[in-house]
C-alpha positions in Angstrom: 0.0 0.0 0.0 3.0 2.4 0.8 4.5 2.1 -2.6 0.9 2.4 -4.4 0.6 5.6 -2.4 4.0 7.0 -3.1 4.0 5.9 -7.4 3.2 8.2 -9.8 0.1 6.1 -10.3 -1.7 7.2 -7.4 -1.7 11.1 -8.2 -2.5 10.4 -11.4 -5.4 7.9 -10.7 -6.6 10.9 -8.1 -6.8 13.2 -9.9 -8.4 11.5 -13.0 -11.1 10.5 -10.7 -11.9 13.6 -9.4 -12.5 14.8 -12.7 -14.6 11.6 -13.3 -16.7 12.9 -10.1 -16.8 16.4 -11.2 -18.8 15.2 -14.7 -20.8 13.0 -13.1 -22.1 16.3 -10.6 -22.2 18.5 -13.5 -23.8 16.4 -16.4 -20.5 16.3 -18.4 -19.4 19.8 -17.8 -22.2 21.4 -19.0 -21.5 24.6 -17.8 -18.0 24.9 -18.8 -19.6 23.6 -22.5 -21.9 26.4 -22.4 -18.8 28.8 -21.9 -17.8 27.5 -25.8 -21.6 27.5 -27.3 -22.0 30.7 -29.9 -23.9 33.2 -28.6 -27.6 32.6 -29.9 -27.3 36.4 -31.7 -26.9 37.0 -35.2 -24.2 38.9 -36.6 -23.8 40.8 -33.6 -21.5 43.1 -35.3 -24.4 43.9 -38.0 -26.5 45.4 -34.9 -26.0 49.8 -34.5 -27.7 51.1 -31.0 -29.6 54.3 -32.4 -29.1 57.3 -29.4 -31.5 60.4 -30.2 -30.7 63.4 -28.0 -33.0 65.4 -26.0 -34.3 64.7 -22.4 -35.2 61.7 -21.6 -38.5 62.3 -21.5 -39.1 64.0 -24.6 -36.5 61.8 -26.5 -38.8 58.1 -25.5 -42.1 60.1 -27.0 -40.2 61.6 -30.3 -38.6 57.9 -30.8 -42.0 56.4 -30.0 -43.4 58.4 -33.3 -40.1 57.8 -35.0 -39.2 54.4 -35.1 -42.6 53.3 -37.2 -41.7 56.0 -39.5 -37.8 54.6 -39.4 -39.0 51.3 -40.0 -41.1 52.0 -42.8 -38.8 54.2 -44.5 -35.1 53.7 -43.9 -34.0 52.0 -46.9 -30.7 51.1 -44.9 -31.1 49.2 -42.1 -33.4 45.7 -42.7 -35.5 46.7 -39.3 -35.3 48.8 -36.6 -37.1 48.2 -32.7 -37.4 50.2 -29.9 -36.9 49.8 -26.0 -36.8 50.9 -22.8 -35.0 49.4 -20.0 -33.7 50.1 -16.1 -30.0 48.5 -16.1 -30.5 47.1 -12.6 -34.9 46.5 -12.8 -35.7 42.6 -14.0 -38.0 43.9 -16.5 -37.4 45.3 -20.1 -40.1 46.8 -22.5 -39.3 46.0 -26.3 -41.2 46.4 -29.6 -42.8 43.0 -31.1 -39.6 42.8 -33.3 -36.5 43.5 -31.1 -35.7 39.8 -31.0 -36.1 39.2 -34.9 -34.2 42.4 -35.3 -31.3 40.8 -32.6 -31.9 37.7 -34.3 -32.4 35.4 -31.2 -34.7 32.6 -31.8 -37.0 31.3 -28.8 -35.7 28.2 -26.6 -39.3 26.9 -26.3 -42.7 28.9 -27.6 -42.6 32.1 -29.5 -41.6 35.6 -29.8 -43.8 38.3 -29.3 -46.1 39.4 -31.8 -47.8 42.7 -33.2 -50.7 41.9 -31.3 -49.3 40.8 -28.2 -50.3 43.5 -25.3 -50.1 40.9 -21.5 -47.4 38.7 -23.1 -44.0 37.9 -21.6 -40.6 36.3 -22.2 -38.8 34.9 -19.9 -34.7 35.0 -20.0 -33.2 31.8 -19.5 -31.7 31.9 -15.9 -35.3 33.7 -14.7 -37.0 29.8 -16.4 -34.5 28.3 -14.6 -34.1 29.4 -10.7 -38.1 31.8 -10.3 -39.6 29.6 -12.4 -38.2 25.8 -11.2 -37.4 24.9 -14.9 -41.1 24.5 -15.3 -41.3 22.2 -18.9 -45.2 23.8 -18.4 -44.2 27.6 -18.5 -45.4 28.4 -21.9 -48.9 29.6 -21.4 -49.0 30.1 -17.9 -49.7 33.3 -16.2 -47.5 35.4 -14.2 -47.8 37.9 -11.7 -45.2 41.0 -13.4 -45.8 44.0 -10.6 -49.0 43.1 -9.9 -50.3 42.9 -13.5 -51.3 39.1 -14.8 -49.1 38.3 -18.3 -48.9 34.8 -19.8 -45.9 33.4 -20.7 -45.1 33.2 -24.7 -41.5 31.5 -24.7 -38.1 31.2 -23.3 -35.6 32.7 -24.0 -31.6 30.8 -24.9 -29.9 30.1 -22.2 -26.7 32.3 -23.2 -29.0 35.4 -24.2 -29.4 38.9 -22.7 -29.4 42.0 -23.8 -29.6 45.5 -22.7 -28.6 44.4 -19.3 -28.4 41.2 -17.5 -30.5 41.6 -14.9 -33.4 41.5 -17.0 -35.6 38.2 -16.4 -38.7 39.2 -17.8 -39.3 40.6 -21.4 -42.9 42.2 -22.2 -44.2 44.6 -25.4 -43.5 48.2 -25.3 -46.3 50.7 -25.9 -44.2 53.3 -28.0 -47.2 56.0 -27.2 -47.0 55.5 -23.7 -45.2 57.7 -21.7 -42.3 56.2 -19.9 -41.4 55.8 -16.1 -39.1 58.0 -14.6 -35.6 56.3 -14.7 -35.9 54.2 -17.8 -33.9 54.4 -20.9 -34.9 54.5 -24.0 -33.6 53.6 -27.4 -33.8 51.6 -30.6 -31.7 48.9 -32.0 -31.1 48.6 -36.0 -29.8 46.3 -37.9 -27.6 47.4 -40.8 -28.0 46.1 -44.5 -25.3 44.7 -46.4 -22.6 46.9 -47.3 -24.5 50.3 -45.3 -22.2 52.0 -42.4 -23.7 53.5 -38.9 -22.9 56.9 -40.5 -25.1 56.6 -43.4 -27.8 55.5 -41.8 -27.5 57.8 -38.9 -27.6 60.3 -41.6 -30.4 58.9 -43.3 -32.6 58.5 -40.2 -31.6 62.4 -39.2 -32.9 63.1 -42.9 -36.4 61.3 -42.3 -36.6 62.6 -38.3 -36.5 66.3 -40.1 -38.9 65.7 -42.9 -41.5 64.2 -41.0 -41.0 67.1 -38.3 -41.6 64.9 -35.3 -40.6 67.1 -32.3 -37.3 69.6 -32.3 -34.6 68.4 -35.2 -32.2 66.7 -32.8 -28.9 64.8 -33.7 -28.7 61.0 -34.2 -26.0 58.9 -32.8 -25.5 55.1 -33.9 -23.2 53.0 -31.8 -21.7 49.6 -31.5 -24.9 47.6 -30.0 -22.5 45.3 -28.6 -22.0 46.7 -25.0 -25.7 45.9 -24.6 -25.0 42.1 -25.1 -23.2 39.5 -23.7 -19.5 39.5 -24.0 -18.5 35.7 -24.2 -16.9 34.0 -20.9 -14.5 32.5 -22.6 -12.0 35.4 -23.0 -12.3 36.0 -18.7 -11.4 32.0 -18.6 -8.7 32.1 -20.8 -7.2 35.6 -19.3 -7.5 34.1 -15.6 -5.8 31.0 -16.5 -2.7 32.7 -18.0 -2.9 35.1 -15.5 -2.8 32.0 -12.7 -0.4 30.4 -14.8 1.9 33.1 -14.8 1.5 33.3 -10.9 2.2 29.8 -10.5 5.5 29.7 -12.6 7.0 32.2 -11.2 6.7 30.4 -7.8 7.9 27.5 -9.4 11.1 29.7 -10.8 12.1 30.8 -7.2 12.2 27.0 -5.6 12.6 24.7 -8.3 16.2 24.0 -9.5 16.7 22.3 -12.3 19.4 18.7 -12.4 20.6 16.8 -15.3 18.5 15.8 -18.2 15.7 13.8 -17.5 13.8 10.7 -19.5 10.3 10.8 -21.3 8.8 9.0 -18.1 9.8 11.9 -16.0 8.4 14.6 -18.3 5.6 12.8 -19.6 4.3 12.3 -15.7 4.9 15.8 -15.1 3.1 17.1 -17.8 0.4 14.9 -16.8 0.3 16.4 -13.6 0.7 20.0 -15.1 -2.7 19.3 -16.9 -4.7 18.2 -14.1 -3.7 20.9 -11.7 -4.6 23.4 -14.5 -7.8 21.8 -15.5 -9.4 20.9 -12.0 -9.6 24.5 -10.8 -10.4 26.0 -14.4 -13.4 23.7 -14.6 -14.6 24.4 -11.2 -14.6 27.7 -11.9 -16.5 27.3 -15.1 -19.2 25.4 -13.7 -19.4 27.4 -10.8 -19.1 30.7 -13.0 -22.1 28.7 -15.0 -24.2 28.3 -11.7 -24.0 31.4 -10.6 -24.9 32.9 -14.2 -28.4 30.4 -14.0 -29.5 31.6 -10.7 -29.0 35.3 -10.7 -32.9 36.3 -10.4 -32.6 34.6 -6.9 -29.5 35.2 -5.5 -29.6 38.9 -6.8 -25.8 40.3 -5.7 -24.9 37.3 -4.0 -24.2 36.0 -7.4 -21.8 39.3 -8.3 -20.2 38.2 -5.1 -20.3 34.2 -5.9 -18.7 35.0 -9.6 -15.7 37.2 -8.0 -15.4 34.8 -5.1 -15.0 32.2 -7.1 -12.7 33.7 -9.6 -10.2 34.9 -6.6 -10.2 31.0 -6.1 -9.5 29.7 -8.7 -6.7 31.9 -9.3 -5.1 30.8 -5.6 -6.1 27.3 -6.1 -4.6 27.3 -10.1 -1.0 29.1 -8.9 -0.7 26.8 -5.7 -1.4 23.5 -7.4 1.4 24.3 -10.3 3.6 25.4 -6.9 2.8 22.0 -5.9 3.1 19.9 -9.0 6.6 20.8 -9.6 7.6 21.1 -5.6 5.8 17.2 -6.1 7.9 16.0 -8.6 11.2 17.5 -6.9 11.4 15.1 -4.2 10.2 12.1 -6.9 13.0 9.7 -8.5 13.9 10.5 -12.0 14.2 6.9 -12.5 11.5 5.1 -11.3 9.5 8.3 -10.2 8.7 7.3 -6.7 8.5 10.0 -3.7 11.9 10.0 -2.5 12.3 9.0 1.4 14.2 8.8 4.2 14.8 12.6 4.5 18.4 14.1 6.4 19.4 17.4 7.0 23.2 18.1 6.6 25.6 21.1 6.6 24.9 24.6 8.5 22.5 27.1 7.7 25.2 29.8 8.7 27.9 27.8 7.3 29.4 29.1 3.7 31.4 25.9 2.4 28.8 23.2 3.9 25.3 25.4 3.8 22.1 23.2 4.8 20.9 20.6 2.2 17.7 17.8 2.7 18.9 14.6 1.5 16.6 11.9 -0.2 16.5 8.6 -1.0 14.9 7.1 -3.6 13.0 3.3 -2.4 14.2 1.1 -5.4 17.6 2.2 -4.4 18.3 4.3 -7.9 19.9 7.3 -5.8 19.9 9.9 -3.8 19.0 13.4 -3.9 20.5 16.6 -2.5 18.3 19.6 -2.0 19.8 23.2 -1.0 17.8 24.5 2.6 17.8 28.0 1.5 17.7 30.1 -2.0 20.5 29.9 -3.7 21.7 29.8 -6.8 23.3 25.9 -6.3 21.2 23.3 -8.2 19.7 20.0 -7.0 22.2 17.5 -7.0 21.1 13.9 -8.0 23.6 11.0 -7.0 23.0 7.6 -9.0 23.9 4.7 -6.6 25.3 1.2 -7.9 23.5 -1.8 -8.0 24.6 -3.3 -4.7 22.3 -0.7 -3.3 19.6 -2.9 -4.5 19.4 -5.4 -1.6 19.5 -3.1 1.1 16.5 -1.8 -0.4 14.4 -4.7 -0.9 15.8 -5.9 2.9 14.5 -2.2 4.0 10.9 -2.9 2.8 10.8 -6.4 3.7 
């Protein structure tokens, strides 16, 4: 049992099964496969967020008379929808055809429709944690602030837009006057070969014509900081970031002997994988988790998706710390932990400083490790044959 635990086998073996364990609690990782899933937008970059100056009162009602007449008439963008949105409220008001115009298809039921008035969309995560995954959702009635709506569709699990904190999507009345604290705005979606600054002029051109309220400017910007910015970029940053950390840890203590075999390497890259893709996956899945069930845990999960990023970063650098401060005290040989530890030499001595000596099991040799940082290097010391016996007579 002692040798079992002390091979190379036994790390290896633990650490494969608790990546074994981890996809059987997850379902295969499905939150860190979510992380690689395309967002469920079309040609996001297509996609121009039309700003119209003004107050914010008198800019909703002017772009509540404007965007039918943009629609109708802007030979430049294929559609155009309106909004009007809170970034930290759960509810978002949209025209019929903001999600055609995103181009987000539903995860289950429909989109809204011109007729629609007490019709709702839920987001994904709001499905999930409010609503209990109910497979039954579609068609049910709500409660949204007090007013009854029945629930049209769901929305795809990786979609938001505007903000993230919306869970619940209903049709805006553009001849309604907003509620104080709202924005509002309209999302267009460009057509082939068109630029934001020719339909921003165009759309100026048609505001002035139809003299709807004061001539004001029109702004069209990037509509992509009002989406989703994919995970994977944080994941890959915090890894090299982590990774960074942890080899520079491993710079200061780990000093490199003569050249090692493919057995030696090979297990240590091993190693090197697992103790990189333990704590990335964790922190996928738990990145994933808290993502689901942000309509219930509110700020907890702002806190939870920091938290657990700090983590990962400590666990990630300390287990490559580990991994090579492992495989330091392992044979080169036979790649054993090395035993029988004994401190020589003088911490305050300069011609016999303090050094750890090891012994590998099997009797292949013995290792010399300097006590404090200096520039010395390991020392490994192959031992003859006739070492053998006393080694086999040791374990006996």
């Amino acid at each position: 049992m002692q040798a079992l635990l002390h091979g190379p086998e036994f790390v290896l073996g633990a650490g494969i099964s608790l990546l074994i364990l981890m996809a059987v609690c997850t379902h295969g990782f499905r939150g860190a496969r979510s992380t690689f899933a395309p967002l469920p937008i079309q040609d996001p970059g297509a996609l121009v967020s039309v700003q119209y100056s003004g107050r914010p009162s008198d800019r909703a009602a002017t772009l509540g008379r404007l965007i039918p007449l943009w629609r109708a008439k802007s030979a430049l963008a294929t559609d155009l929808a309106g909004y009007r949105y809170a970034y930290n409220v759960p509810r978002a008001w949209v025209s019929w055809n903001f999600f055609a115009v995103v181009g987000t298809p539903p995860a289950a039921g429909r989109l809204l429709q011109p007729d629609d008035r007490n019709a709702a969309l839920l987001s994904y995560p709001a499905w999930r944690s409010l609503y209990r995954a109910n497979p039954r959702i579609v068609g049910a009635s709500i409660q949204v602030e007090g007013q009854p709506y029945t629930v049209v569709g769901v929305l795809p699990e990786l979609f938001w837009a505007l903000s993230p904190a919306v869970n619940v999507w209903t049709p805006l009345d553009l001849d309604a006057q907003p509620r104080p604290g709202l924005r509002s705005g309209a999302v267009a979606r460009l057509r082939p070969g068109a630029t934001a600054v020719q339909l921003g002029t165009e759309l100026a051109a048609l505001a002035r014509a139809a003299n709807v309220g004061r001539p004001r400017a029109v702004r069209l910007l990037s509509f992509s900081s009002q989406l989703p910015w994919p995970d994977v970029y944080l994941y890959l940053g915090g890894t090299l970031f982590a990774m960074i950390s942890g080899l520079v840890l491993v710079a200061r203590e780990h000093r490199h002997t003569a050249a090692r075999g493919w057995r030696y390497w090979t297990f240590l890259t091993a190693k090197t994988v697992l103790a990189v893709a333990i704590p990335l996956l964790a922190w996928m899945e738990a990145g994933a988790f808290f993502r689901t069930f942000q309509p219930v845990l509110g700020a907890g999960a702002v806190i939870g998706r920091i938290a657990a990023a700090l983590v990962f970063l400590g666990a990630c650098s300390g287990a490559l710390w580990w991994t090579f401060a492992e495989q330091r005290r392992r044979c080169p040989t036979c790649l054993r932990q090395l035993t029988m530890p004994v401190t020589l030499g003088s911490p305050a001595s300069v011609f016999e400083p303090a050094l750890t000596e090891l012994i590998c099991p099997n009797g292949h040799g013995a290792l010399s490790l300097p006590e404090n940082e200096t520039d010395r290097p390991d020392r490994w010391v192959v031992l003859d044959s006739s070492w053998g016996e006393l080694f086999k007579n040791e374990s006996k």
